[in-house]
N, C-alpha and C positions, 0 to 999 in steps of 0.2 A: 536576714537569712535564718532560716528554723535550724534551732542544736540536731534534728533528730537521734535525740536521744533512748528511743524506745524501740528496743530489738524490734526487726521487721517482722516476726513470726507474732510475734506478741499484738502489734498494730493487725493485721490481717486478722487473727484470732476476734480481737473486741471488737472489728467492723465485721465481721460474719454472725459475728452476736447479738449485734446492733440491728442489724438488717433482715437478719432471718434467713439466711442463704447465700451459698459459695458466689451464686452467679449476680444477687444481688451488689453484694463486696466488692464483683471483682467491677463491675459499672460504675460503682461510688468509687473505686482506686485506680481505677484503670488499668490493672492487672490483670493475667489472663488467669482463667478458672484454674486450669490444671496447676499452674502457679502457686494459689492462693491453697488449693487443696493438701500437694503435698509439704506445705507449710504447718498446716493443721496435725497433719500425720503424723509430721517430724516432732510436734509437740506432746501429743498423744502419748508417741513412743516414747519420749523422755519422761513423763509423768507415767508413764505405766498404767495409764488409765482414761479411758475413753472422755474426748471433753465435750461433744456433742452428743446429741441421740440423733438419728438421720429418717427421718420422714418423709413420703412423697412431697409435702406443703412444704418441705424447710426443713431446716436445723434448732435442735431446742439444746441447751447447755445445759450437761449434766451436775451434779453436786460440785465434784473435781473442775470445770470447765467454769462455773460460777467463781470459784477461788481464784482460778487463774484470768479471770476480763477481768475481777476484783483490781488484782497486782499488776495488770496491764494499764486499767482507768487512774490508778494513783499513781502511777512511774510518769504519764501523760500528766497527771495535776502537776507532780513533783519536777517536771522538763519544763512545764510551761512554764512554774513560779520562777525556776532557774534564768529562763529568761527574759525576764520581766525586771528578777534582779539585777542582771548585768545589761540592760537596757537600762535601768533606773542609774547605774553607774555610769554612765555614760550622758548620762542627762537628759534623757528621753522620756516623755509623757506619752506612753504607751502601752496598751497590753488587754488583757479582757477582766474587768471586772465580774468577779462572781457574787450576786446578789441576792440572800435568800427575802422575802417581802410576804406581805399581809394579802387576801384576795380582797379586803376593803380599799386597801390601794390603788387599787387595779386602772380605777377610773378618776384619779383625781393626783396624788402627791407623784407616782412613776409615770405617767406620760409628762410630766412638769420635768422629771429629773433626767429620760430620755432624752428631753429635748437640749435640757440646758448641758447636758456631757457634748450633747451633737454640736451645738454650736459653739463652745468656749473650749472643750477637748475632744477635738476630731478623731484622733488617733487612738486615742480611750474608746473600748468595746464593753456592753454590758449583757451580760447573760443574769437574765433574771428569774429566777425559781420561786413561784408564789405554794407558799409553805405555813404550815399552822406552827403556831408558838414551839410547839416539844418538838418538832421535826427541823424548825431553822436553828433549834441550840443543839438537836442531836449533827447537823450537818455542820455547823458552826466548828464543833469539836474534833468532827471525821477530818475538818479541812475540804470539804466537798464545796463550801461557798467562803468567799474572803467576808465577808460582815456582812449584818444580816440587820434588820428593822423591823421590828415586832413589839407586842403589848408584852407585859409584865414578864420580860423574862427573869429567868431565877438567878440573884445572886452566884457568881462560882469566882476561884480564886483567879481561873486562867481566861475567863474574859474580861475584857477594857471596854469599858464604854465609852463609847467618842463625844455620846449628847446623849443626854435623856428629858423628859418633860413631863408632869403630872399631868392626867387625862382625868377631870373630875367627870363623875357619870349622870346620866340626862336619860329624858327618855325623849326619844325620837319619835316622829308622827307628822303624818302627810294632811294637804289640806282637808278642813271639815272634822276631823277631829277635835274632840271639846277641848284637849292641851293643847291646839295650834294656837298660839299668839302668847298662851301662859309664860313666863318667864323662870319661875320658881314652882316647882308643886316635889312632893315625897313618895315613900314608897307606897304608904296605904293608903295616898289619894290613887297613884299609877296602879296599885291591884285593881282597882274596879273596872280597870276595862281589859277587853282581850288584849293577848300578848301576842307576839313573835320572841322567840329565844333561841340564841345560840344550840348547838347540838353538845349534850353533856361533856365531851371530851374536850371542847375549846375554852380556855382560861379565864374569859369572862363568865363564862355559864359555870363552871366550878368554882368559881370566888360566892355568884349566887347563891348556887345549893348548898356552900358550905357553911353561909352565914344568912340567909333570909329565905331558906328553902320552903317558907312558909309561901312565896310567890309562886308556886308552883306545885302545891297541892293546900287543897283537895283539885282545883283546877287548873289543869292542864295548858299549857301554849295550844292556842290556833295554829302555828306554825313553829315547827324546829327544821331548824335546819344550818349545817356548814357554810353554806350558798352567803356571802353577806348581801351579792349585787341580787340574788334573789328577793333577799328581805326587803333590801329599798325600794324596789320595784314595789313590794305587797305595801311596807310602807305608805307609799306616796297614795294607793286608793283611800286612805284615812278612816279604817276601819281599826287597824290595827297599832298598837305601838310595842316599841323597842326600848330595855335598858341597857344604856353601852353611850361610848363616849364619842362627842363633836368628829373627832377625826375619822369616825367609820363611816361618818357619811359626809365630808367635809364639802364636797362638791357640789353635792343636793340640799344644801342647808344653805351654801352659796348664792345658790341658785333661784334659792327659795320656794324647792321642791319641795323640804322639808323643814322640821321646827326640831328646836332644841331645846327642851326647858330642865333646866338645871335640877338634879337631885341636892333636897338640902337638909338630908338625914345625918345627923353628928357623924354616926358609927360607919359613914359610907366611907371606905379607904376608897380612895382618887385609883386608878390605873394608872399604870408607868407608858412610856414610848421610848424607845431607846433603839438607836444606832451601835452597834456593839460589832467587834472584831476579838478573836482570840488572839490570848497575848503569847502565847508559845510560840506564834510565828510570827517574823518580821513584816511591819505592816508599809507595804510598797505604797509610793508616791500617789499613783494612779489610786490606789483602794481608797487612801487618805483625800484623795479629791472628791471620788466621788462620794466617800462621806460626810465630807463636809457639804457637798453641795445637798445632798440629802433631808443635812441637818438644817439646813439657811431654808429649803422649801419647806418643810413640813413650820416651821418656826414662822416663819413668813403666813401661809398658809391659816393657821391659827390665830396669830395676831390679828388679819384682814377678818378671820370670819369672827370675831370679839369686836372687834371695832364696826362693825357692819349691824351684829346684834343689839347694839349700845346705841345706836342713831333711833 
């Protein structure tokens, strides 16, 4: 049975916001409109300041009304964690994990980790948020995800790592490409042909510019872009290659979609992978499952595609 813990005016407020309209809310709650309305009102007039703007299309939330779904969404995180904790006391494997994850992921390590919560912990929920590196450690911090899996996140005192694994870097490339089958080659063999590169603002492409920005002028990437399942895609026509590690393409390398050949430049720092939870908060049974099992696929995963390249 749910604590509801979250004043009713407050719940009604963040689903009007959610949704974009009174009559929407009141469908998603089953509440009746004029209900849901003078609900708003009443908040309104306690804030002394208007929390929507009211437009024929909907409702848009003003600066004030932004603060307050703010204080509404976290009272809801901080009710749910509540009972997740006193479910955990009780001895229960239950509750909804919050997952922030890589869009490399997307098609290879989370539908493995999907499946293996669904079969071994039924009662275990995952809410998954695909987030770049600085936004799963800013969310990390807010408490908006219970742990998060990402490349090189930064050292801080108040997160725990549960696993981590050095990601050494390769350049990737589809078949027909002259590195398909290569095992080993460097940077200024991989300059000579077109690239695909990350968008400046993701972690591997600033590690790049900030230590071989010479791969990227005077000549330009063929392709930048955030998209990783875009790249693989451009990838696999074997025009193009990528520098970035085995795990962003772990499935198509499996598969044999793609090729991995090893960077073996001295000065190349390896990539980090790590499973991480903040330590300020108490880490629930359920969080600690599913990162373990996180950590056992991705580890699993790696090993299979090393042993695989090695035959």
């Amino acid at each position: 049975m749910s604590l509801h813990l979250v004043p009713r005016a407050l719940l009604y407020l963040e689903t009007v916001a959610r949704l974009g309209s009174i009559q929407a809310a009141s469908r998603a709650l089953g509440i009746a409109a004029s209900a849901i309305d003078r609900q708003v009102i009443a908040l309104e007039d306690a804030c002394q300041a208007p929390l929507f703007e009211r437009h024929p299309r909907g409702m848009r939330l003003t600066t004030a009304g932004e603060s307050v779904v703010l204080l509404a969404r976290r009272w809801q995180d901080d009710a749910d964690r509540l009972e997740a904790e006193l479910r955990e006391m009780r001895g229960e494997q239950y509750g909804t994990v919050r997952l922030g994850a890589m869009d490399s992921l997307s098609n290879s390590v989370l539908p493995l980790l999907v499946d293996t919560i669904a079969r071994d912990h039924p009662r275990i929920h995952l809410a998954i948020e695909i987030l770049s590196p600085p936004k799963a450690a800013a969310d990390l911090d807010s408490g908006a995800i219970d742990l998060a899996i990402v490349f090189n996140l930064p050292a801080d005192r108040w997160r725990h790592v549960l696993w981590s694994a050095p990601l050494p870097f390769g350049c990737i490339v589809g078949p027909g490409h002259p590195l398909w089958g290569v095992p080993e080659t460097t940077l200024n063999e991989a300059a000579r042909f077109p690239m695909a590169a990350q968008s400046r603002d993701l972690p591997v492409r600033e590690y790049l510019d900030r230590r071989y920005g010479w791969l990227f002028d005077p000549v330009e990437p063929v392709l930048v872009s955030n998209s990783q399942q875009l790249m693989k895609k451009a990838l696999q026509q074997g025009r193009l290659m990528a520098i970035t590690s085995e795990l962003t393409a772990i499935s198509e390398l499996r598969a044999g979609e793609l090729w991995f050949a090893r960077l073996t430049d001295p000065g190349l720092k390896p990539q980090t992978i790590s499973v991480t939870v903040d330590a300020r908060r108490p880490l629930l049974r359920a969080a600690r499952l599913v990162g373990d099992a996180l950590s056992s696929i991705v580890e699993g995963e790696l090993a299979a595609r090393r042993t695989e390249a090695r035959a």
